[in-house]
N, C-alpha and C positions, 0 to 999 in steps of 0.2 A: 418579087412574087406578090401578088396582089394579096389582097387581105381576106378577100374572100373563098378563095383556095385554100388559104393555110386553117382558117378556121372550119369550114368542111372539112379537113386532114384531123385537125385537133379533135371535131364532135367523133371520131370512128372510135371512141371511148368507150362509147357507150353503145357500141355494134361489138367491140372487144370483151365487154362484160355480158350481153347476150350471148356471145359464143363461146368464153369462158364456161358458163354455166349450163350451157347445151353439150359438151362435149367431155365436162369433168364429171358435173354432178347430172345429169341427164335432164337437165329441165328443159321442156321443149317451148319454143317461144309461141303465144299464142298467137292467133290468125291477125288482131289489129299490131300488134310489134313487127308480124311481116310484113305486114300494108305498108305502117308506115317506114318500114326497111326500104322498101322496094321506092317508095318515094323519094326519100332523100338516097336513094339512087338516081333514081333520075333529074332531081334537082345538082348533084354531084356531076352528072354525063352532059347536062344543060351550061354546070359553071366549068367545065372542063375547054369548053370554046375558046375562054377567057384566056387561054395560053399563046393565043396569038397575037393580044394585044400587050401583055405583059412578060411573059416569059414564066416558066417557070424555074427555081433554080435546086437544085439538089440539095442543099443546105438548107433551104428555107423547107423544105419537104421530112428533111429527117429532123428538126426544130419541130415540123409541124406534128411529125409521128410521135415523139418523146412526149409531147405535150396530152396525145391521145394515151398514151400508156398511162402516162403521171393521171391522168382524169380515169383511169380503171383501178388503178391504184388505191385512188383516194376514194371511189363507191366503194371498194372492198374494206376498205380499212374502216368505213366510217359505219358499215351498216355492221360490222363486227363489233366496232366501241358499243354500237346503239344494243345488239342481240347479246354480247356480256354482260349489260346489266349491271349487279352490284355495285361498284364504289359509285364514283360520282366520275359522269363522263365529262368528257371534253366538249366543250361548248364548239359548235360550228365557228364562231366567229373569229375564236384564237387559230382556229386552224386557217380560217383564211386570214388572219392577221400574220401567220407566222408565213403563209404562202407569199405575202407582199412582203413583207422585208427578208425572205431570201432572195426575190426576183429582183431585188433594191440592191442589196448587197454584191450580188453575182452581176448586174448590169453597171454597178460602178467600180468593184474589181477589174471585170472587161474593158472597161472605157478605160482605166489608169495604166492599164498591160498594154492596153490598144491590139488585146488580142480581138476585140470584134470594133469593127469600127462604126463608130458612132456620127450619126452625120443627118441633121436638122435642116428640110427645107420648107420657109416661105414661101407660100403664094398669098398676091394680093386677088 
């Protein structure tokens, strides 16, 4: 799956926490949040083409959705550390420190199970 599909699948994070909060808490998204919604719609329907030179595959698509939950996840979690206040919050950096060494961890567990197969190609 190309890379640039799975990452358009990944950003729908942050269309996930627009409509989270459209539909839980009532906020309604203002006129330039639709605009540019409707944009990276259509830069989405523009890189949707791209499926006939690469394929898309079903695995790399639900990777790419998990990826978009975990990034709604982490807005929620971090703007609630930020609005708690009180003690001393968590520094963004540890949070993306601990983000890389679980994805470090979990990609070399994988590779040693060979439950995902790991496979590095060269070009000159």
């Amino acid at each position: 799956m190309d890379v640039g599909i799975s990452i358009l699948l990944e950003y729908l994070g942050i269309v996930l926490v627009v409509g989270w909060l459209w539909v839980r808490h009532g906020q309604r998204p203002r006129a330039l949040t639709v605009a540019a919604g409707g944009r990276a719609r259509r830069a989405r329907a523009e890189c949707s083409t791209c499926r006939e030179s690469g394929g898309v595959s079903l695995t790399g698509v639900l990777f790419a959705l998990a990826a978009a939950v975990s990034m709604a996840v982490y807005f929620f979690q971090s703007a609630q550390t930020s609005a708690a206040g009180g003690g001393e919050a968590l520094p963004p950096v540890a949070l993306d420190l601990g983000g890389m060494v679980t994805g470090r961890l979990s990609s070399r567990c994988s590779a040693r199970t060979r439950s995902l197969p790991l496979r590095f190609a060269s070009t000159s």
